[in-house]
C-alpha positions in Angstrom: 0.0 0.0 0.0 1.4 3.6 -0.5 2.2 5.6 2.6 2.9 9.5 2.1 2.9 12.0 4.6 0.5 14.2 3.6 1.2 17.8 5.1 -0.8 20.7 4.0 1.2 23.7 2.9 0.1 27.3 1.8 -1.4 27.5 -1.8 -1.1 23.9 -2.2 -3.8 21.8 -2.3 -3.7 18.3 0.0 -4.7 16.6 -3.5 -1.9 18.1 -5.4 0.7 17.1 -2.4 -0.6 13.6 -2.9 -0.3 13.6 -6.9 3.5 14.6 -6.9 3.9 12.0 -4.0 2.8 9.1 -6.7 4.1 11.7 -9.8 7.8 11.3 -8.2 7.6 7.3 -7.4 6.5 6.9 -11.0 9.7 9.5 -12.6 11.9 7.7 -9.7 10.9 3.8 -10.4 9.9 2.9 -7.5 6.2 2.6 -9.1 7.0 0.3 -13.1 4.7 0.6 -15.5 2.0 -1.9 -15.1 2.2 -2.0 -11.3 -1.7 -1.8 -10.3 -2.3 1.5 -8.0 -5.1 0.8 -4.8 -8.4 1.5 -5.0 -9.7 5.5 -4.5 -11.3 4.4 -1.3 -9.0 2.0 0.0 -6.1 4.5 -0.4 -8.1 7.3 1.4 -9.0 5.3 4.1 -5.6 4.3 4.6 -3.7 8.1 4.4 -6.8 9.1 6.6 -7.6 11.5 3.4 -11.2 12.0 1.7 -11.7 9.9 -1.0 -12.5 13.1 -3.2 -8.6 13.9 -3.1 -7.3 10.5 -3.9 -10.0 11.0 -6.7 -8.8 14.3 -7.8 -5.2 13.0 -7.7 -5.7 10.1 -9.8 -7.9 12.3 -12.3 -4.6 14.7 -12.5 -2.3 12.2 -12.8 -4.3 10.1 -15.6 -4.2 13.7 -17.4 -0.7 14.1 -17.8 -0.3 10.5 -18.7 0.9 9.0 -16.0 -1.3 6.2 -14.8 -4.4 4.8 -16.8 -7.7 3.9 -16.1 -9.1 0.7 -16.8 -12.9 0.8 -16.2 -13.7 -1.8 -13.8 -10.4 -2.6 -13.4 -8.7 0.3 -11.3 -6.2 2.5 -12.8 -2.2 1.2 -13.7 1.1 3.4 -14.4 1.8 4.2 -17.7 5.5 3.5 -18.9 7.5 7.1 -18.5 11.1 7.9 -18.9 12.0 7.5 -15.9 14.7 10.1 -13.5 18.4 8.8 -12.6 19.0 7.8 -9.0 20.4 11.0 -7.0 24.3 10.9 -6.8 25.8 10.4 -3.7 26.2 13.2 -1.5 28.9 15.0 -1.5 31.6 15.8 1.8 30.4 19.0 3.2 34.3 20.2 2.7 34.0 19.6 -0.9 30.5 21.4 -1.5 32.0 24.5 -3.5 29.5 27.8 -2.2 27.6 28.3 -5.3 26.0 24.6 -4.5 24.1 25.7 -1.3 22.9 29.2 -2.8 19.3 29.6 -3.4 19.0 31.3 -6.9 16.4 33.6 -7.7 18.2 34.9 -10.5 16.7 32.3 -13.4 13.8 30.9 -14.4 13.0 26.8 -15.3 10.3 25.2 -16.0 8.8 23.6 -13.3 7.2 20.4 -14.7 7.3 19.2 -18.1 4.8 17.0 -20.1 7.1 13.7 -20.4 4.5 10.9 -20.8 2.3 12.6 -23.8 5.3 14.2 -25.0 7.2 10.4 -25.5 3.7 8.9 -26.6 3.5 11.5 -29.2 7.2 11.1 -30.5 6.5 7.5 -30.5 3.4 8.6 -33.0 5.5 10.8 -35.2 8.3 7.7 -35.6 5.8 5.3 -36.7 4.0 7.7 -38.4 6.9 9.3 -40.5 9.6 6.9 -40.2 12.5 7.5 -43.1 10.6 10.7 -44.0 12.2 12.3 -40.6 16.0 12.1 -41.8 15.1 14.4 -44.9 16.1 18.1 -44.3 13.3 20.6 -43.3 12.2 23.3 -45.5 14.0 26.8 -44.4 10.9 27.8 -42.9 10.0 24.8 -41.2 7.4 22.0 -41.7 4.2 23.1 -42.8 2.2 21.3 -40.1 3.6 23.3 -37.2 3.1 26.4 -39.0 -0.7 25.7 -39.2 -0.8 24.6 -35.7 1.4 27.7 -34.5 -0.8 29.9 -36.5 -4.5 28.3 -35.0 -2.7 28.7 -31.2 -1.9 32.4 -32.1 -5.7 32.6 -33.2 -7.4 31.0 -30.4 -4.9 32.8 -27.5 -3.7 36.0 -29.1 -6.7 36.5 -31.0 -4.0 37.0 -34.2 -5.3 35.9 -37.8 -2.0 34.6 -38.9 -0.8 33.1 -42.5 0.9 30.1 -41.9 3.1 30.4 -45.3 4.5 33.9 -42.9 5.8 31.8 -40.3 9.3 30.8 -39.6 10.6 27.8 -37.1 14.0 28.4 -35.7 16.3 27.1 -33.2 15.1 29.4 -30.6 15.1 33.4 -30.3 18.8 33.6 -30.9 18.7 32.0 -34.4 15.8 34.5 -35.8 17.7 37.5 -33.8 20.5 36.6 -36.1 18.1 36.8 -39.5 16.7 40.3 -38.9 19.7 42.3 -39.5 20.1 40.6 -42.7 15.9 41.4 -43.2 15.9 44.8 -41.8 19.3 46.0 -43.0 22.8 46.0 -40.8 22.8 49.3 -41.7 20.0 50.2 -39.5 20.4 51.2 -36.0 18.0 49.1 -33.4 16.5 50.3 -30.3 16.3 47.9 -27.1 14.2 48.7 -24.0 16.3 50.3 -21.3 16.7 48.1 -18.5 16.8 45.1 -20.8 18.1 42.0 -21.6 21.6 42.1 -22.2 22.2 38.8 -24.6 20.0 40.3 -27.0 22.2 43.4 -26.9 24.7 41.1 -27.5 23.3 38.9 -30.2 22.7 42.3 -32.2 26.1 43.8 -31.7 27.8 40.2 -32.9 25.4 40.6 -36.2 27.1 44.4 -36.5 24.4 46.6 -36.2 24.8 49.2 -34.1 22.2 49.4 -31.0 21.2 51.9 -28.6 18.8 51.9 -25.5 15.4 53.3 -25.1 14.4 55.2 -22.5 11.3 53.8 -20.6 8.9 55.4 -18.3 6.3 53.8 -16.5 4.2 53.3 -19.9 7.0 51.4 -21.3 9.3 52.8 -24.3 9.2 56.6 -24.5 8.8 57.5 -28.8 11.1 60.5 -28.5 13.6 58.3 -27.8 13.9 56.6 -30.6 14.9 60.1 -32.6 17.7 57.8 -34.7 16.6 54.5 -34.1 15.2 52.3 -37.6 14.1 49.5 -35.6 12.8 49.1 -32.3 12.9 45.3 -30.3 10.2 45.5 -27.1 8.2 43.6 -25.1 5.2 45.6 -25.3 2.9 42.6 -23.5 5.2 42.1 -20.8 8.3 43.9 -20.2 11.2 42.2 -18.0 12.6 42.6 -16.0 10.2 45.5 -14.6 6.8 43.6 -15.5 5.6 47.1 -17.1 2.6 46.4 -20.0 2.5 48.9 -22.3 -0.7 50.7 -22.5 -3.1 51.5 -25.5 -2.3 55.0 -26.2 1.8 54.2 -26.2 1.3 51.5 -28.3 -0.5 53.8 -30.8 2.2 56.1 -30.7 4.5 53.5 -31.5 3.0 51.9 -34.4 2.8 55.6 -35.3 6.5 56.0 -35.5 7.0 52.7 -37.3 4.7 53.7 -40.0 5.6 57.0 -40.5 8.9 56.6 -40.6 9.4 53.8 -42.5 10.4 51.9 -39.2 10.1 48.4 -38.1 8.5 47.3 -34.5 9.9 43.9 -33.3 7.3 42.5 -31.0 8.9 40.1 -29.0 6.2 38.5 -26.8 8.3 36.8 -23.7 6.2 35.2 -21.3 3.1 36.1 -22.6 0.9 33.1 -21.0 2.0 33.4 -17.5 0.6 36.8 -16.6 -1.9 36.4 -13.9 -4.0 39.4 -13.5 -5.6 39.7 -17.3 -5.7 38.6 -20.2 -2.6 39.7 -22.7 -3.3 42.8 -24.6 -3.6 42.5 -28.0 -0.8 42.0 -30.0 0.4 45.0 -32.2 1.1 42.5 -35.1 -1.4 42.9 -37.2 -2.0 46.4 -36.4 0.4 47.4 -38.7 2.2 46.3 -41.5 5.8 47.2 -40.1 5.4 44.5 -37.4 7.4 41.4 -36.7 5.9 38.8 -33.6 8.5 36.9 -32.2 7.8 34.2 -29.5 8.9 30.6 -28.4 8.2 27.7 -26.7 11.2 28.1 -23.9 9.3 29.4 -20.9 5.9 27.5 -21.7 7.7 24.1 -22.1 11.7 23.6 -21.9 14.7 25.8 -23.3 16.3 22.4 -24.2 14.1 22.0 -26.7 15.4 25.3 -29.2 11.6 26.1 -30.5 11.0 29.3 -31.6 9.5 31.2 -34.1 8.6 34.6 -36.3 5.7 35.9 -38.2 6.6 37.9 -40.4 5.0 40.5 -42.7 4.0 39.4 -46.4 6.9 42.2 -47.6 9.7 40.8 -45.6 8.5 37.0 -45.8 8.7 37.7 -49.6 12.3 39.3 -48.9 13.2 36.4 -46.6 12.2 33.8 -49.9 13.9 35.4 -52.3 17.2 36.4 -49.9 17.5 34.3 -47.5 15.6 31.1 -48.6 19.3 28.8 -49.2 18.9 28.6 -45.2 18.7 25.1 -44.0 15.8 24.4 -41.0 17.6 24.3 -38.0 14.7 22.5 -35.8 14.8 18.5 -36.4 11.5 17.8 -38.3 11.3 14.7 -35.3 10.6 17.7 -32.7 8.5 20.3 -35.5 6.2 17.3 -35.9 5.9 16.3 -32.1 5.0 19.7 -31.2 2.8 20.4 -34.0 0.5 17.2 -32.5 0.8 18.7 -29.2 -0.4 21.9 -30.4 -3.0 20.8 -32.0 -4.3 18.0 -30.3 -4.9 20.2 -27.2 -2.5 19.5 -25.2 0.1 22.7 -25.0 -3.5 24.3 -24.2 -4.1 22.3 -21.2 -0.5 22.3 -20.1 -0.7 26.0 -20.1 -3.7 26.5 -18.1 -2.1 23.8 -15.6 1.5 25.3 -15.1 -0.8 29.1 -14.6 -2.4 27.3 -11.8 0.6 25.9 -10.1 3.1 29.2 -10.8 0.3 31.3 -9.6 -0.3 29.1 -6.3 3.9 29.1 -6.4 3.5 32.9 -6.2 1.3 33.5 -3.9 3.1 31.0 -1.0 6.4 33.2 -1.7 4.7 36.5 -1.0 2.7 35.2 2.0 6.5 34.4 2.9 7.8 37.7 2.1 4.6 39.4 3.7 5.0 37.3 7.3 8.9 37.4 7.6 10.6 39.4 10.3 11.8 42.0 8.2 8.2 42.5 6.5 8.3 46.3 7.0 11.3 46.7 5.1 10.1 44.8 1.8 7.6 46.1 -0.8 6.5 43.9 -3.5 6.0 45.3 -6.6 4.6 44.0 -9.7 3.4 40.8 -8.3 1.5 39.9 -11.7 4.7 40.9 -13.6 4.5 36.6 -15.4 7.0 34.6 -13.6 8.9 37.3 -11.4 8.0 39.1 -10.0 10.7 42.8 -7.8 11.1 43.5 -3.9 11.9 46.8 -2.8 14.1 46.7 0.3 14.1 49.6 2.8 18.5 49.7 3.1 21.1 52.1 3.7 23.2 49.3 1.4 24.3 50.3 -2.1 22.6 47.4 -4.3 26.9 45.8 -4.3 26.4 45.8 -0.9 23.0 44.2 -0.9 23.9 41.5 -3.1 27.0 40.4 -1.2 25.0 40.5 2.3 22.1 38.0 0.3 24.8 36.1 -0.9 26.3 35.5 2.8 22.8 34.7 3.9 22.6 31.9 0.9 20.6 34.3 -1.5 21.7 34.0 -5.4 19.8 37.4 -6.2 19.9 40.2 -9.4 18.9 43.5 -8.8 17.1 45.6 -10.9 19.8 48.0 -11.4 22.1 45.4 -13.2 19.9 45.0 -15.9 20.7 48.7 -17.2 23.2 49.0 -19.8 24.3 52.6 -18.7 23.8 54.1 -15.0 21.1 53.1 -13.6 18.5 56.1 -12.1 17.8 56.2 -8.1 14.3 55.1 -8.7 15.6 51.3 -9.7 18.2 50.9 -6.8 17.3 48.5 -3.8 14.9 46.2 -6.1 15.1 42.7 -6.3 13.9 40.9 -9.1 12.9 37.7 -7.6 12.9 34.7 -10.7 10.8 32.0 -9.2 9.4 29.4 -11.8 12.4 26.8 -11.1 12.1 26.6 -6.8 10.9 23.2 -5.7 9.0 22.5 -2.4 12.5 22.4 -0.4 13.7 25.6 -2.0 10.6 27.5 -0.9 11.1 26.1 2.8 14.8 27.3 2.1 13.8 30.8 1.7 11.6 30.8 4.5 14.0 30.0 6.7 16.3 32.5 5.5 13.9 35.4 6.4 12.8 34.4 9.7 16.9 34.4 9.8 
């Protein structure tokens, strides 16, 4: 019979405790494939549970592939790839520091779909067989452009043709092909604070790149006085969570268009925001728009998915340029993904991770909001996707700051660092707490650390 020790925690259901107790015997081994699980009621009465949450465990469980129901029979685990046997630990003496620091600095996907994602592979191998060693069109198979272009419809509410769509090996690889779209020549405009590898990926194509001023509407248009080409995150901006409002928007779809500018819309993060909806997306809007977006924060940055949509001018520039490209996404994954699209199950996958970050969330700021030092921390932007920024009430410069977290066991970033120049007064003693990839034991680590 299973025995778990079942201990409710904030935000977290005492089904959900339950389903990652059997969840981690099944990834572990200790539960094959094929072994028979108890009964609903047998297993309640023995955990001392309801039967509703074995029931509601099960039910999650034979979602994501995991065990299956026979009717009449009782349910059974499914055959998953299984996770390697922890190494052994290592001499305290040896444990370098970085080992035992808790990093908010990254993000990481908390779960990903293993069982439908191997069932579907299996699909694609028998499906395709020999046809999956032939090279990829440049754009990518036609299949997961369709799919791509109905998710876009159905979430973004953008009408998108599928022969404007380009698969690449994640952001990086289409970063690289606009300069060669838009002309190296040109000078691009990135949000100020920002994300410094695309800085860097831009630089290393040898266009010359300058930084936007933003205000608390998001990019300001005056300055963008020399600027061709402007890359944002108008949806959801990181690392300050800002969401560009109607009327700014407007005015920069007026500048692209009058000008003769392009707008790179680069929609990072969009499903995880918690308050509303997305706003619209400006592609569409305007015919000087390119949508950028990939599957890295939704499902794993291993797998390299991302893609473009571009405008029918520059799609017809990219085929007549740029079409002796080679795909650079292995048809075996642009097929797998394309079933998982549009078979529903990205959909439901999405709506399961919003739960569980949001649930994530909220036990970190009831943390934050109970802690010892409560009256010195201000959360800000708490719906800011999958970070969210502390202020901290400190005579420390944010140097300071950092190297006290860091003594405390605190990997943290602060908002300041993400500013290519200086930094204004306004962003000093911020934290921009990443959250997505802290387990159970990392969120009792933190805990500990503020009641010190």
């Amino acid at each position: 019979m299973l025995t778990y020790e079942l201990k409710k925690a904030p935000g977290i259901p005492l089904y959900e405790a339950l389903y990652r107790c059997i969840r981690g015997d099944i990834l572990s081994g200790k539960l094959p494939a094929g072994t028979k699980l108890p009964s609903k009621r047998a297993l309640a009465v023995h955990l001392e549970v309801s039967k509703i949450t074995v029931e509601a465990a099960y039910n999650q469980l034979s979602a994501e592939g995991y065990i299956l129901p026979v009717e009449k029979v009782g349910y059974f685990v499914e055959a998953v790839e299984t996770l390697p046997a922890p190494s052994p630990a290592v001499p305290a003496a040896e444990v370098k520091p970085e080992a035992d620091l808790l990093d908010l600095t990254t993000n990481a996907p908390a779960h990903f779909p293993f069982s439908v994602w191997s069932r579907l592979q299996r699909q694609v191998l028998l499906d395709y067989g020999h046809q999956l060693l032939q090279p990829m069109p440049s754009c990518g198979c036609l299949d997961l452009r369709r799919a791509i272009a109905k998710h876009l419809a159905g979430f973004r509410g953008m009408q998108v043709d599928p022969e404007n769509i380009i698969i690449g090996a994640g952001t990086d690889f289409l970063y690289n092909l606009l300069p060669q779209l838009l002309g190296q020549d040109k000078i691009f405009a990135l949000e100020e604070p920002g994300y410094e590898k695309i800085h860097r990926i831009y630089s290393a194509a040898g266009v010359r790149v300058h930084r936007a001023t933003m205000d608390g509407q998001g990019v300001i248009p005056e300055a963008l006085a020399e600027a061709k080409v402007l890359h944002f995150s108008p949806s959801h901006h990181f690392p300050t969570g800002i969401v560009t409002p109607m009327l700014r928007r407007q005015a920069l779809l007026k500048w692209a268009s009058s000008g003769e500018n392009w707008i790179v819309e680069d929609d990072y993060d969009c499903e995880f925001r918690f308050d509303t909806h997305p706003m619209p997306a400006l592609y569409g809007q305007s015919d000087r728009v390119v949508y950028i977006n990939s599957f890295s924060k939704s499902l794993a940055p291993s797998i390299r998915l991302g893609y473009m949509v571009l405008p029918p001018s520059l799609m017809e520039k990219f085929r007549r340029e740029l079409f002796f490209y080679s795909g650079t996404v292995s048809g075996f994954e642009q097929h797998t993904l394309a079933r998982f699209l549009s078979q529903g199950h990205f959909e439901k996958h999405i709506n399961r991770m919003r739960k569980f970050y949001r649930s994530r969330r909220n036990q970190l700021l009831q943390i934050i909001r109970a802690c010892p030092l409560q009256d010195r921390l201000t959360i800000e932007e708490a719906d800011a996707g999958l970070h969210f920024i502390v202020k901290v009430d400190t005579p420390l410069s944010d140097e300071q700051l950092q190297a006290y977290c860091l003594g405390l066991g605190l990997k943290i970033r602060t908002l300041s660092s993400y500013y290519h120049g200086a930094a204004p007064m306004e962003s000093q003693h911020r934290i921009v707490v990443n959250y997505s990839g802290l387990q159970d034991e990392d969120v009792h680590k933190l805990e500990a650390i503020l009641k010190g």
